[in-house]
N, C-alpha and C positions, 0 to 999 in steps of 0.2 A: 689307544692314545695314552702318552704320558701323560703323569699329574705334576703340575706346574707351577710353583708359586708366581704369581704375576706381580713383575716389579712397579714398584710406582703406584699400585691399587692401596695398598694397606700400609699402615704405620708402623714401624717396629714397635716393641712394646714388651711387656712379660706374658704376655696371654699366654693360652695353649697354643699348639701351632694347630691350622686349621684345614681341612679337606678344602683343598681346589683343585677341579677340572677345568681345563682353559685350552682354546685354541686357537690361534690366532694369524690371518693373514695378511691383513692389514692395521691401520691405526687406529680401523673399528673392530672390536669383538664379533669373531665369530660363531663360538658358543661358547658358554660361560656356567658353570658350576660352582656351587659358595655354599660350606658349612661350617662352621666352628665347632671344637669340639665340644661345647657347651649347647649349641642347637643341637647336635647329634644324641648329646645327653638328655635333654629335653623331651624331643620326639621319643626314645628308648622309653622313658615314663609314660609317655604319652599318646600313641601309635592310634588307638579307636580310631579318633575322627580326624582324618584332615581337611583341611577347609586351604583350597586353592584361590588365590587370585592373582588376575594378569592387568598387569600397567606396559602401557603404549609406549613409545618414544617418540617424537615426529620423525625419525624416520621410520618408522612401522615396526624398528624392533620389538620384541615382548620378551619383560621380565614376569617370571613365573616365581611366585611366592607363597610358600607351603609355611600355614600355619596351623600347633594342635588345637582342637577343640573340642568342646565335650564337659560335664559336669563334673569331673575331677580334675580337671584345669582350672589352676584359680590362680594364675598368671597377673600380676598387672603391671600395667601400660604398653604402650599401643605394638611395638616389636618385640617385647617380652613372648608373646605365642610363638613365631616366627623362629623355623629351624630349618628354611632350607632355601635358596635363590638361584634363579637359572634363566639364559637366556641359551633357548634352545638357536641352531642353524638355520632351521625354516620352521613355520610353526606347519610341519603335515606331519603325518602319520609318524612320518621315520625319521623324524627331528625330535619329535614327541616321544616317539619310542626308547632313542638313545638319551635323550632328558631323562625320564623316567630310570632307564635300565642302571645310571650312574647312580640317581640317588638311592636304589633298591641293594645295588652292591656295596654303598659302604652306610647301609642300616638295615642288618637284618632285622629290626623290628618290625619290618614294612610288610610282615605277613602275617601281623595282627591288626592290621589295617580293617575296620569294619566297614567304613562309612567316608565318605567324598563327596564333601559338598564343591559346589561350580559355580559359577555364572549361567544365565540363561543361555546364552552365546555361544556356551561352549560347545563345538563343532564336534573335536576329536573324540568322542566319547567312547567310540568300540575300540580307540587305544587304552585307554583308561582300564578298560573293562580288560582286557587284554593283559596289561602288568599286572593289575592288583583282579582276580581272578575273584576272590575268593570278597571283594568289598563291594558294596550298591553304590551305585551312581546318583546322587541327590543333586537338584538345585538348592542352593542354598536362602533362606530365609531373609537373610541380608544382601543380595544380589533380586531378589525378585522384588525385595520393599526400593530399594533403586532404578529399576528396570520399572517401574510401576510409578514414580514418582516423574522419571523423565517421560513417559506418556503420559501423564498427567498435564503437564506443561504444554507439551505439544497438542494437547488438543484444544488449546485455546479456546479454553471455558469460563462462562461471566463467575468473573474474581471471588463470590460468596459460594458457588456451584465448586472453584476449584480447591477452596478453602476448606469446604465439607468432606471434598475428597481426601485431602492430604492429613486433613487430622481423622479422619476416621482412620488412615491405612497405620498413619503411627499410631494407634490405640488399640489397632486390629496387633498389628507387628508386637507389643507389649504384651499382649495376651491374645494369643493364637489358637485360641478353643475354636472348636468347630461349629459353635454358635456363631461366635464372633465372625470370623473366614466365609461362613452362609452369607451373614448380613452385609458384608462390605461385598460381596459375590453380586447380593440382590441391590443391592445400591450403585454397583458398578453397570449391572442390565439396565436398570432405570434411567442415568443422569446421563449414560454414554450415548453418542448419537448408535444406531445400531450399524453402519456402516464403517463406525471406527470401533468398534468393538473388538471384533476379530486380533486387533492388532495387540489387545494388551492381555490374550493369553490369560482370559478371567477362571480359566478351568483348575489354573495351577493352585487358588485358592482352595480348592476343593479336594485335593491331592492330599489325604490325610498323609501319607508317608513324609512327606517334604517336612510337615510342622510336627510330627513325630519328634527331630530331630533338636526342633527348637522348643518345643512345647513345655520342656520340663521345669525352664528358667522361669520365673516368677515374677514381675512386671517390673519390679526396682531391675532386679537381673540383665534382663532383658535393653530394657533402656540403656543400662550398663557398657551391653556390647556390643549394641549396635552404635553408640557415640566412640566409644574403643577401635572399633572397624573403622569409619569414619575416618577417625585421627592418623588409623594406621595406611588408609587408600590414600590421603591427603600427604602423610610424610612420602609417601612412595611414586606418588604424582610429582610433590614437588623435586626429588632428588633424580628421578632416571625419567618422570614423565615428560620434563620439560627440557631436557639437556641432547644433543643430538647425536652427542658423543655418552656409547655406552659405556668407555671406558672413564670416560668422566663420571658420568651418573653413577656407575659402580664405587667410583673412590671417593663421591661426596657420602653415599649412602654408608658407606665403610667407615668409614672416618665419622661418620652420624652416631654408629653403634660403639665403637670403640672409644667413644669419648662420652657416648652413656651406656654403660655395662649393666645399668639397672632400669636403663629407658627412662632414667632421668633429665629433665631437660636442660640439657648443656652444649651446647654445641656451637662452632664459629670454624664454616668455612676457611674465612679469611686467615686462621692464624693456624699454624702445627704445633702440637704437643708441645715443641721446647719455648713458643711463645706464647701459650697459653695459659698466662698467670695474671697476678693481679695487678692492678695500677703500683702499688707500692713497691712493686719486686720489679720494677723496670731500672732501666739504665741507659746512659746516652749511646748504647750500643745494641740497646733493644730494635722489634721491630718499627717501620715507619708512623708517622705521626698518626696515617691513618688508621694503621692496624692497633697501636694502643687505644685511640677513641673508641673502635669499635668495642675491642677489649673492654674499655670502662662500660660500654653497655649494657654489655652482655655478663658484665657482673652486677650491674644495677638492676636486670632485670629475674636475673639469677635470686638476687637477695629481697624485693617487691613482689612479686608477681609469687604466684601458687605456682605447682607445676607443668602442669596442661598450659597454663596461660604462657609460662615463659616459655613452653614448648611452640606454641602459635607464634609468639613472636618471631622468636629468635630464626623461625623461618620467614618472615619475612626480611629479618637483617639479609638472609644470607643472598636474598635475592638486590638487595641494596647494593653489598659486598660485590657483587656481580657487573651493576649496570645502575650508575647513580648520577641523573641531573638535576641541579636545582635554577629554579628562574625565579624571577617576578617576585624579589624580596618590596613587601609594603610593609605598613607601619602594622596592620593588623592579621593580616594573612599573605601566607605565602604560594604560592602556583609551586608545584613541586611535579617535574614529570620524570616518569623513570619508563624506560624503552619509550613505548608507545602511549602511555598511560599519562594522562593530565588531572590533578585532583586538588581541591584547595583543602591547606591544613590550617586549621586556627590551634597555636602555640599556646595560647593564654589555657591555665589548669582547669575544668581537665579536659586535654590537649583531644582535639577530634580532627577528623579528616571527613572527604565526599565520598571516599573507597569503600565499595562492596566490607573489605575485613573489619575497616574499623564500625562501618555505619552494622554489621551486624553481631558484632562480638567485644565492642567496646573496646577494642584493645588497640595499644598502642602499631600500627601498621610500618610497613616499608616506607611510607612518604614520611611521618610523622620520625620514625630512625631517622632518615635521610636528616630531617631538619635537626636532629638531634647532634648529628655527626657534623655536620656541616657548622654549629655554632662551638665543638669542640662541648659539649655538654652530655649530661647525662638522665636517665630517667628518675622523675622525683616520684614519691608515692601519689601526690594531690593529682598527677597526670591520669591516672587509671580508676574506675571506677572500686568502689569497694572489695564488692565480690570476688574481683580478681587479686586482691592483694591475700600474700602467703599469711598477715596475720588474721583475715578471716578466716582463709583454706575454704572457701565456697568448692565443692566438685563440681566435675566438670558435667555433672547429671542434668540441673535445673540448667545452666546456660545455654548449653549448644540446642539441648529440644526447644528452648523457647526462643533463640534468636535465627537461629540456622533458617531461611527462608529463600526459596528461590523467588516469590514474589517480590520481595525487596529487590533482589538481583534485575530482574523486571523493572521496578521504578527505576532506578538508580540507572539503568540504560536509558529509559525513558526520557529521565530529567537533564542527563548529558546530551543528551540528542536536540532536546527543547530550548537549552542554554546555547547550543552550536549555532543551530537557526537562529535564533535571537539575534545571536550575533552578527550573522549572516545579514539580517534586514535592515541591523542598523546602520551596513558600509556598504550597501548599495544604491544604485539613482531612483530617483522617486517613480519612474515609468519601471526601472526592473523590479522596485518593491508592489508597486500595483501587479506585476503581472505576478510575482511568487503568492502574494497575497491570496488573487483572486483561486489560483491554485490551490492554497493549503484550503480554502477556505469549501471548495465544491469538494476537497478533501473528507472535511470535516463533514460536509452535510450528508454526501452517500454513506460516512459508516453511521454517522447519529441519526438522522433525519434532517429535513429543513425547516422543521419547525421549531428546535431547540436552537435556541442562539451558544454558539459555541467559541469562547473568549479563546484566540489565542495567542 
């Protein structure tokens, strides 16, 4: 197959020119290859360890992203590792094969490949083993502390039982000695019912190979890159996970790196390279009124925010930039809904929303831009809390471990679901509210009992 530049994907620019493999039969990507000469150079230093991960699309396609790892990588920010992208044909054998076979022929460093770390999931593994012959196949350390978090969840365990689990395994995950890995093993037999056991694979704790791998890092370290992965599954989620169209997800994601070359956080969908400047450099021939607002944003937030943080943001602009309604302007708060989403923002400094992003990372979110954009305004410092502003430069170490929570995520369903009903009881007739009533209420007694009086 020829190698193809794909028009329409990538920005012109002065870069190097970059290895693409591409082939295409319709208006979706059929398989997709991406490396720049710069990732190629990258991996060449860096070949030990790679560390794979695969993002979804809703339509099932999968991006495959090859990044180095290892204690002579000292790489920062979150696609700085990152030297290779692929969306294989079929994710089987011989779609995996020919993935594989393209990035081995244009780097032969790929046969000092020691180590491959995966996901638990990962299926294909005798192809793996197959190209890189001569590398071990590991799960990785930061795919099994996820895979271990999401059963957690699932097994719906009283809140302080699930509490104990989640900060033991981030404490186990920070320092992965094999003391440690025993006792979260033996705390796993103990708290787990023994018939959901089986399910969360408590053996792989025990797998000293696996933490071999991670064990070296030292608990600042560590914390380091697993909040770094994090950032990096989140930018990759948001750019091809959520878009349906691969060859869009690929030219948001393209356009994401090429307007940060240092994985600095800069980035605005909405505008291309020649309208990506400041408020002062416009003209009554610039772009539209909306693209300058957003512009002013996005430099507001550029010049406030630390990096990481205006890195979070600025991903929520882009989903703004995408699909933006506002309703329900009052004198104190506003109703802001984008797609399916309804969330109240209170404007007054410093500005908060009812959203999952802002209620757990303080940060100015999508609804909160929205209302930003929509008054033709801009982000002031007194909006965000300290921590986040660039002249503390807080990292992003203390934040994300301490707010990152899926219990929150939990409430915040919770509390939408209980403001809905509310609502619900107050616009219906008094015989339909007696009969929902007497419902939630025998609701309430079989999960608590009937002898707790339960308000609700």
């Amino acid at each position: 197959m020829a190698l193809t530049m794909l028009n329409g994907l990538l920005i012109k620019d002065s870069s190097p020119p970059v290895l693409l493999h591409q082939v295409s039969r319709a208006p979706q990507l059929d398989s997709f290859n991406y490396q720049s000469c710069f990732m190629q150079d990258v991996f060449s230093h860096f070949p030990e360890i790679l560390f794979i991960h695969r993002t979804y699309n809703p339509r099932g396609k999968v991006l495959y992203t090859f990044l180095v790892d290892g204690p002579r990588v000292q790489l920062e920010g979150p696609l700085a590792r990152a030297v290779y992208f692929a969306i294989p044909a079929k994710e089987d054998a011989e779609g995996l094969a020919q993935m594989l076979q393209v990035f081995k022929k244009f780097n032969p460093a790929w046969e000092r490949v020691c180590t491959i770390l995966v996901d638990p999931h990962f299926l294909p593994l005798p192809t793996l083993a197959m190209e890189f012959p001569t590398a071990e196949v590991l799960f990785s350390a930061f795919h099994i502390c996820k895979f271990l978090q999401g059963k957690f969840y699932q097994l719906s365990l009283e809140r302080p039982m699930e509490r104990v689990l989640l900060t033991s395994l981030q404490s186990t995950m920070c320092s992965a000695t094999a003391g440690n890995l025993r006792r979260l093993y033996t705390l796993l037999s103990n708290c787990v019912p023994p018939a959901r056991l089986p399910e969360l694979h408590s053996h792989w704790l025990l797998n000293d190979r696996i933490w071999l791998a991670h064990r070296w890092r030292s608990r600042a370290e560590s914390r380091r890159y697993f909040q770094s992965l994090e950032v990096t599954t989140r930018i990759l989620s948001q750019f091809f996970g959520t878009t349906p169209s691969e060859k869009q997800g690929m030219a948001s994601l393209f356009r994401y790196m090429q307007q940060n070359p240092g994985d600095k956080a800069s980035f605005n969908l909405g505008l291309s390279p020649q309208n990506n400047h400041s408020p002062s450099d416009a003209s009554p021939d610039s772009p539209k009124t909306e693209q300058l607002v957003e512009a002013r944003i996005q430099h507001s937030l550029n010049a406030i925010c630390t990096g990481p943080a205006a890195q979070l943001c600025l991903g929520e602009l882009a989903v703004v930039q995408k699909s933006m309604h506002l309703i329900g302007c009052g004198a104190e708060k506003m109703n802001i809904q984008i797609l399916e989403d309804t969330h109240k923002v209170q404007p007054q400094p410093p500005a908060s929303c009812s959203c999952y992003f802002n209620q757990a990372f303080h940060l100015p979110c999508r609804h909160i831009l929205a209302m930003l954009s929509a008054r033709r305004q801009v982000l002031q410092p007194d909006m965000l809390p300290a921590q986040w502003t660039a002249s503390c430069a807080t990292s992003l170490d203390s934040i994300l471990s301490s707010t990152w929570s899926e219990t929150l995520d939990k409430h915040l369903a919770v509390t939408l679901l209980t403001e809905e009903v509310g609502q619900l009881l107050q616009h219906c007739s008094k015989e339909e509210f007696e009969r929902r009533y007497s419902t939630l209420r025998e609701l309430a007694d079989s999960w608590i009992g009937p002898y707790e009086q339960v308000q609700l």
